[in-house]
C-alpha positions as CSV (number, residue, x, y, z in Angstrom):
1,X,88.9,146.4,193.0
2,X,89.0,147.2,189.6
3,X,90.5,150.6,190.7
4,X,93.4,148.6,192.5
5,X,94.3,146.8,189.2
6,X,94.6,149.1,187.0
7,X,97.0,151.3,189.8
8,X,98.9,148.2,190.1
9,X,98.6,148.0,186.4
10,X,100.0,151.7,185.9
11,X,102.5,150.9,188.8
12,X,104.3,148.3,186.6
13,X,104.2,150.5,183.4
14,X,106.1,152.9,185.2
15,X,108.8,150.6,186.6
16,X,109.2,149.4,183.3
17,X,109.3,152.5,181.6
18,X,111.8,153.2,185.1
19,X,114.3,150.1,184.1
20,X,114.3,150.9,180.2
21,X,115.2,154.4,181.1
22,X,118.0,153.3,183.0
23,X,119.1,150.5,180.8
24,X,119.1,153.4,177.9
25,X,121.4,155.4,180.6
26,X,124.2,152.4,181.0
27,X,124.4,151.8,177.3
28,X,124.8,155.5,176.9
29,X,127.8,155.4,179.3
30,X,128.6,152.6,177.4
31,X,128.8,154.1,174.2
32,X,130.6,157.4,175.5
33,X,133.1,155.5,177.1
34,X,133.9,153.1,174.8
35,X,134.1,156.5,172.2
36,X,136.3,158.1,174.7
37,X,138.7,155.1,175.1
38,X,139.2,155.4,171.1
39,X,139.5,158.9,170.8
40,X,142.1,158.2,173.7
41,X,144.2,155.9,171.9
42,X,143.8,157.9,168.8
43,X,145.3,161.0,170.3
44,X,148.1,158.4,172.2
45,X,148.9,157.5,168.8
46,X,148.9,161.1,167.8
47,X,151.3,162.7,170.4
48,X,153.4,159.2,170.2
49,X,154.2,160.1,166.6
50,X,154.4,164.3,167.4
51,X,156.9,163.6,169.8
52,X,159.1,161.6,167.4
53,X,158.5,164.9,164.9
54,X,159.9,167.3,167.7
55,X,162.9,164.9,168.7
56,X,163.9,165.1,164.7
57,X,163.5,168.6,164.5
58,X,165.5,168.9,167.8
59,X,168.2,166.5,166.3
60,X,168.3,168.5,163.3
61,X,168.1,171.9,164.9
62,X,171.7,170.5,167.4
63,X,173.5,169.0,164.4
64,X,172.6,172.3,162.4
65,X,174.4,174.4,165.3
66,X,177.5,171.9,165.9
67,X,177.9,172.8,161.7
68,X,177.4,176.7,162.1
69,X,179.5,176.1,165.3
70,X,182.6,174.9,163.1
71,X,182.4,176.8,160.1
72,X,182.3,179.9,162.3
73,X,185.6,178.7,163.9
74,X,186.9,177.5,160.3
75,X,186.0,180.6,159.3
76,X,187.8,182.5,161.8
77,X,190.9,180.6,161.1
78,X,191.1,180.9,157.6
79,X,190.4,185.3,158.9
80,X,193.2,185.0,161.3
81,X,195.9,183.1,158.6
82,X,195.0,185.5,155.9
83,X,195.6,188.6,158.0
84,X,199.2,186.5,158.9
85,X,199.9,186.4,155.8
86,X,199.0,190.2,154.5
87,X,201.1,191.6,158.0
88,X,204.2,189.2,157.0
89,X,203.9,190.6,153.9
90,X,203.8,194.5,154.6
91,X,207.0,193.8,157.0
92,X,208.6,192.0,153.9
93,X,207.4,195.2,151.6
94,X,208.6,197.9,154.2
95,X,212.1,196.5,154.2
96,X,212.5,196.4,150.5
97,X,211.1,200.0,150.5
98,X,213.3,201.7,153.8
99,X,216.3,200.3,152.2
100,X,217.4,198.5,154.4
101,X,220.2,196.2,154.0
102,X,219.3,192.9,153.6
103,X,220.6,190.2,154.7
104,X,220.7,188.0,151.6
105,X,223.9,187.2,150.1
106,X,225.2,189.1,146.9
């Protein structure tokens, strides 16, 4: 008999020790997933505000180009008025110099 008690008695220990182990488990889990879901939201919050970064550096990067776009064509303009103005000039200068008879009056 007294054998049978203390089995019994050793067979409740060990479903106790059984049930805390697994009640240790699920507040484990607990605790991971409840750190996960954080860390989650932190790095939500994170790429939330690295997008906004990369769609003002893309912004930038477009409005940067439209400016080069237009000075390059301003540029090209003033290139193409200036070398106008130097070939109307040389035509005026080889008159005067072939002697050629203008056509100015006297």
């Amino acid at each position: 008999m007294e054998f049978r008690g203390r089995e019994r008695m050793l067979l409740d220990i060990v479903r106790r020790m059984k049930d805390e182990i697994n009640q240790l488990r699920r507040n484990v889990v607990e605790q991971i997933s409840d750190e996960i879901r954080e860390e989650n939201s932190i790095l939500k919050s994170e790429v939330v505000a690295l997008r906004l970064q990369l769609d003002q550096a893309s912004e930038t990067v477009i409005s940067s180009r439209n400016r080069g776009w237009f000075r390059m064509k301003f540029a090209s303009f003033v290139i193409v008025l200036l070398l106008l103005n130097v070939l109307i000039l040389s035509g005026f200068m080889s008159r005067k110099d072939s002697g050629k008879k203008s056509f100015a009056l006297p």
